[in-house]
Structures are given as structure tokens and as C-alpha cells.
N, C-alpha and C positions, 0 to 999 in steps of 0.2 A: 522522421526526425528532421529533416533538411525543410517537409513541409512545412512545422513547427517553428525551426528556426528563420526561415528565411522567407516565408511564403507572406504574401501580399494583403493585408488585410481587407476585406472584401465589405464588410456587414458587421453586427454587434449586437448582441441580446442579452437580458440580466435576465439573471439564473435563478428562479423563484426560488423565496427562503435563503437564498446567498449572496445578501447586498453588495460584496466585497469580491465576486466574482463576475466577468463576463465570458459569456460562448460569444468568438470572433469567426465567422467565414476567411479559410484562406486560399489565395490563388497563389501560384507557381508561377504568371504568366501575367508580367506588370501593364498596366493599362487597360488589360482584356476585358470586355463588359463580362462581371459574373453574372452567374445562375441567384434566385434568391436564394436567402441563408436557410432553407429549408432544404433544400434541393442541395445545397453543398454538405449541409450537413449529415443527409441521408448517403450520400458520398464517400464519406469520411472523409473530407475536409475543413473540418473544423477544431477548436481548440478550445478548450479553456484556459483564460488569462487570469491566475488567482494570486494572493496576496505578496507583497513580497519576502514576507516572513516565513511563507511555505517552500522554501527554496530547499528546503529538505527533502523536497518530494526529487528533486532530480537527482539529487544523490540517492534515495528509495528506489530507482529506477534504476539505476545503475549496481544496485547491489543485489535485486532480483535477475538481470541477466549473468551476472557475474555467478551467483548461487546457482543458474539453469533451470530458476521458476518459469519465466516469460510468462507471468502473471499479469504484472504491473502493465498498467497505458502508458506509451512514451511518452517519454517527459525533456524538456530541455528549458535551459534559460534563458531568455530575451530582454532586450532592452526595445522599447516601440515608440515608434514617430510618428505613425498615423493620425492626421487630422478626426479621423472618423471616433478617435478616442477618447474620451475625460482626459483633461491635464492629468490627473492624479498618475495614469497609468503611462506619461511620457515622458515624465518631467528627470528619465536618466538612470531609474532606479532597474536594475535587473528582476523580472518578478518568473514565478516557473508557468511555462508553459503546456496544459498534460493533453492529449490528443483527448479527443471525445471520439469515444466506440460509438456508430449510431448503433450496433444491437444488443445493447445493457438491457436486459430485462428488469422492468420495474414495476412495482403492484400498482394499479389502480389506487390508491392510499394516498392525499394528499397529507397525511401524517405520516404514513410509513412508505414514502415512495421514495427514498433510499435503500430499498431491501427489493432481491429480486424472490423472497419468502419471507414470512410471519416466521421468526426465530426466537425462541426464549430459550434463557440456559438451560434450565431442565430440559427439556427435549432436545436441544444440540450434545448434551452429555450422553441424552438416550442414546443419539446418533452414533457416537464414540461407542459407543457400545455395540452396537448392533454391526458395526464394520460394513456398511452398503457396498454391495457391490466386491466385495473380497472374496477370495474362493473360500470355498468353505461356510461363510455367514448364514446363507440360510435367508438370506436378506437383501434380495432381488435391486438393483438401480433406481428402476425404474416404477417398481409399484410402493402405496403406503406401508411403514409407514414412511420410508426410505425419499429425498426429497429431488433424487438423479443425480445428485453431487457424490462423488467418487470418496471411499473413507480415507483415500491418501491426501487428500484435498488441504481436510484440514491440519493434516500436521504440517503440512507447505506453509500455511497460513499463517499458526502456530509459531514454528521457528522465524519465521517472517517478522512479525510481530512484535514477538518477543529480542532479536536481535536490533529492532528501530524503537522499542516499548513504544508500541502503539497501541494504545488503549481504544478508542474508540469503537473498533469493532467486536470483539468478544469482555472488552469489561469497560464498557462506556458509564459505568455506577461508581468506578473507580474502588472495588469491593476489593481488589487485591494487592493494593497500596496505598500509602498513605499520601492524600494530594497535596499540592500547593492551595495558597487560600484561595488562585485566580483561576483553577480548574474550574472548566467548567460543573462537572459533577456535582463541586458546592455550590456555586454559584446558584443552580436549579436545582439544588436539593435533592440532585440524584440519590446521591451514597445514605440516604434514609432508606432507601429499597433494599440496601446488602442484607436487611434482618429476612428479608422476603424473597427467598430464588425465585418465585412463581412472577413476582412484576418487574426479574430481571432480561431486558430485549438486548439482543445483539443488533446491530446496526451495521450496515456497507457490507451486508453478507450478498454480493453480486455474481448472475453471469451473463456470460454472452448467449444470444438464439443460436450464435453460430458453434457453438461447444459448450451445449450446458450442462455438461459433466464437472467442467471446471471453473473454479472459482475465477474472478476477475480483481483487483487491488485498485480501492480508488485512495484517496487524502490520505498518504502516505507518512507524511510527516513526523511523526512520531515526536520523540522527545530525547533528542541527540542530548542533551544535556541532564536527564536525568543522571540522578547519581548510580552508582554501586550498589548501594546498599540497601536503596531503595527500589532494587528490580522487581518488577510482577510477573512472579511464576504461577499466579493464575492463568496465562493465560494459557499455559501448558497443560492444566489439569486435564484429564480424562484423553491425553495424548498419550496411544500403544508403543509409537516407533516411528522413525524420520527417515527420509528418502535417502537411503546407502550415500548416493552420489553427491549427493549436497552435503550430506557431513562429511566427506572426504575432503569436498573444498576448503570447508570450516578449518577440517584438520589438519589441513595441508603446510600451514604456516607461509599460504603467497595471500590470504586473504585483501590484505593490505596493498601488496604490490599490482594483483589486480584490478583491486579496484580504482586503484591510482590510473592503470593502463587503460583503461576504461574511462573514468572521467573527463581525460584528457584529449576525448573524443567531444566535448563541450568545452568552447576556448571561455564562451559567456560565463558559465556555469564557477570554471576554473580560475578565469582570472578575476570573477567577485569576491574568490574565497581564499586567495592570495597563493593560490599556484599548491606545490605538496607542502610548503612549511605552514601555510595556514591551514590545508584538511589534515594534516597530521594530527590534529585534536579529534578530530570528531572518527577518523578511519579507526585511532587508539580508543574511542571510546567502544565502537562496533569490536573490533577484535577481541576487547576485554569481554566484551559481552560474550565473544563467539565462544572463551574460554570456559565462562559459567557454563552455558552449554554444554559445551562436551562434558564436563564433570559434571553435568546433572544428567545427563543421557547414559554414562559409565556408572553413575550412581546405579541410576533407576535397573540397569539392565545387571548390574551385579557384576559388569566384565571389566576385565582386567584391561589396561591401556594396550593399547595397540602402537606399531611401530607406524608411523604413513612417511612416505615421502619428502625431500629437503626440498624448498621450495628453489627454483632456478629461473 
């Protein structure tokens, strides 16, 4: 995070297929002649500099360690002055900054080379089914048809998801709610596919070489401002059960207080968004979510609420 924040911009590359994105090399070490941006970026120092409306992502980032995912890629806010830069990206505007993993596994697929596997719902439901890797399944990690992703994985992903409604990744067709006209999904004429689960792809199903057991979290962003009423509990379907300790935090009632304690680890971040009275919207919008939550999780499981903790 500190590299992110503070590190020196070195070099500059666009991000095929993401006009509105650059990969920056960054140095720790001002004036130092770098390495090229090949070479820092196999490193892991480099970043991507993306839009400034994705400044959701660094709150996504902070709400995955808060939760005890450590999924997500560090993310933090900047503001940048580097000559090496477009005006666009200096001219004052805070934009988020997420680390680039250099070992994201990616398909050979310049159409599908944000997946680190060929995913369609039908067989990601299979998945859910078959519990890979759980004692018991019968259903081996590592062999077909099992894909070495853990079946705890994806209820991580799941609750994730569905606490920021991120759609992108398991209902990028927008099949289980109703969009805005500027969704993408209409725009390209996704959501004509919901009549067909066979031409439905998940998208940003990622891992790392260095632990490809578990999932990675890229374009976090979600949709802080979705309503209530229009949450998609698709993307829960064919979800068994959620990680004990992460619903404890949900239920804990500090969710908020946390994450406040945490943000304010980004002063950038904190003071674009007007300190706690201006995240006070968007913390109330996650918590309310957290609540649906739990009463779908006590639904689905038939049990009775439970006493947890005062938060302090």
C-alpha cells in the first residue's frame, strides 16, 4: 500500500481492451534509474491507474480485509503529478490505485483473457454441487471435473459480491435484476441470453500461480448505490453455507465501526469522501445489505437467530 501510495512513477503502459486504464511502474527510491516496466512489473511493482469513478474499489478493498477474505488486490487512492502521465490522469482528481499481481493466471484467449478458466453457469452450479475438495464429496481438487478452486471459495466470492452487488462476475447478463438503461448488459444486448443458461459466461473468475486454490478479486466496484429493493440474490444461488467467521463479523454489529477504522488507514481515499459523515452513506448502504444477509442465510438454514456480541 505505501508502494501504491507514494511510490515514484517509473514507466506507463495501456491496458489492452481498457482505454481508460494505465499499468504504471513504481519506485520507492526517487530519482533512481528503474528497471524497465517489464522487469518491475514481474516484481510486483506496478499498479494500475483506473478511472476515477472506480474509487469504490478502495473501499471493496478495505471491506474484504475487514471481512478476513484477503482476496482482493490492494487498492488505495492517489492523486498523481507525474509528467510521464496524460493531463487527464493529473489534473487533481483522486483516481484508485489497485496493485497488479504479476501471477494472475490468464487463458490464452484474447476474448476471454480475463478468466483464469472457460466458466459458464451451468457448470459453475455443477461445481456447487459437487463441493471440490470437501471431505466427504467424492470430488477430488485437483482432478476433472473439479477446476482446483476450493468449494469454499465461492461462497467467499458470493457474500462478497452480493454485499458491493457486483454483478460482473457471476451475472454479467444482468439475469437477476433489473438494470438501468446505461448497464452495460443492455447496452450489448447481454440480458437476451438470460432465456439461454448454456450462453451464460461468468467473467473475473481469477487466480494466482502462487495459490490456485483460491480465488483472486479484480474491478471491485460494484454498485454502492443500487437500491434495496433491487438486490440480486442470484448471485447466491446454488450457495450451501458461508465461512462461520465472516458471518460473525457481519453479525457482530462493529461492521461499520470497522470499517470506518480501516479506511482511515487512506487519508486520500478518506478525505475525497468527506471523512465519516460523507462514508456514512455508503457504510449504511453495506450494513443494510449485511442485514439481508443474515436473514437470508437464517432463512435458507431454518435456524433460529442467534445471540453474537455488542460491538466495542
Amino acid at each position: 500500500m505505501q508502494l501504491l501510495a507514494h511510490g515514484e512513477v517509473t514507466g506507463r503502459a495501456r491496458v489492452p481492451g481498457h482505454g481508460q486504464v494505465l499499468r504504471v511502474g513504481l519506485s520507492g527510491r526517487a530519482g533512481a534509474v528503474p528497471p524497465d516496466l517489464g522487469r518491475l512489473c514481474s516484481e510486483g511493482r506496478c499498479g494500475l491507474i483506473k478511472r476515477a469513478q472506480d474509487l469504490a474499489e478502495v473501499l471493496a478493498f478495505h471491506l474484504d480485509r475487514v471481512l478476513g477474505l484477503s482476496r482482493s488486490l490492494p487498492a488505495v487512492a492517489r492523486r498523481f503529478r507525474s509528467p510521464l502521465l496524460p493531463y487527464r490522469f493529473t489534473r487533481g482528481t483522486p483516481r484508485p490505485v489497485v496493485w497488479w499481481a504479476p501471477d494472475v493466471r490468464h487463458l490464452n484467449d484474447s476474448d476471454n483473457d480475463q478468466n483464469s478458466f472457460a466458466l459458464g453457469w451451468q457448470r459453475y452450479q455443477a461445481l456447487l454441487r459437487l463441493r471440490c475438495g470437501s471431505p466427504g464429496s467424492g470430488a477430488p481438487l485437483a482432478e476433472p471435473p473439479c477446476l482446483g478452486v476450493r468449494h469454499t471459495e465461492w461462497a467467499r466470492l458470493a457474500l462478497f459480491d452480493f454485499l458491493l452487488q457486483v454483478h460482473d462476475r457471476l451475472d454479467r447478463h444482468c439475469c437477476g435484476f433489473e438494470p438501468e438503461p446505461s448497464d452495460p448488459c443492455l447496452e450489448e444486448r447481454l440480458r437476451e441470453k438470460c432465456r439461454n443458461p448454456g450462453e451464460l459466461l461468468l467473467v473475473h473468475i481469477l487466480v494466482r500461480e502462487s495459490d490456485p486454490s483460491r480465488l483472486v478479486y479484480i474491478d471491485n466496484a460494484g454498485k454502492l448505490l443500487h437500491p434495496q429493493s433491487k438486490l440480486n440474490f442470484r448471485l447466491l444461488e446454488g450457495i450451501d453455507g458461508f465461512p462461520e467467521s465472516v458471518v460473525k463479523v457481519i453479525a457482530s454489529g462493529c461492521l461499520e465501526n470497522f470499517l470506518l477504522k480501516s479506511l482511515r488507514m487512506d487519508p486520500e481515499f478518506w478525505d475525497s469522501q468527506g471523512g465519516p459523515q460523507g462514508l456514512k452513506p455508503l457504510l449504511l448502504t453495506i450494513t443494510e445489505r449485511a442485514q439481508v444477509l443474515l436473514d437470508y442465510i437464517r432463512e435458507a438454514a431454518h435456524a433460529e437467530k442467534v445471540h453474537f456480541p455488542q460491538c466495542k
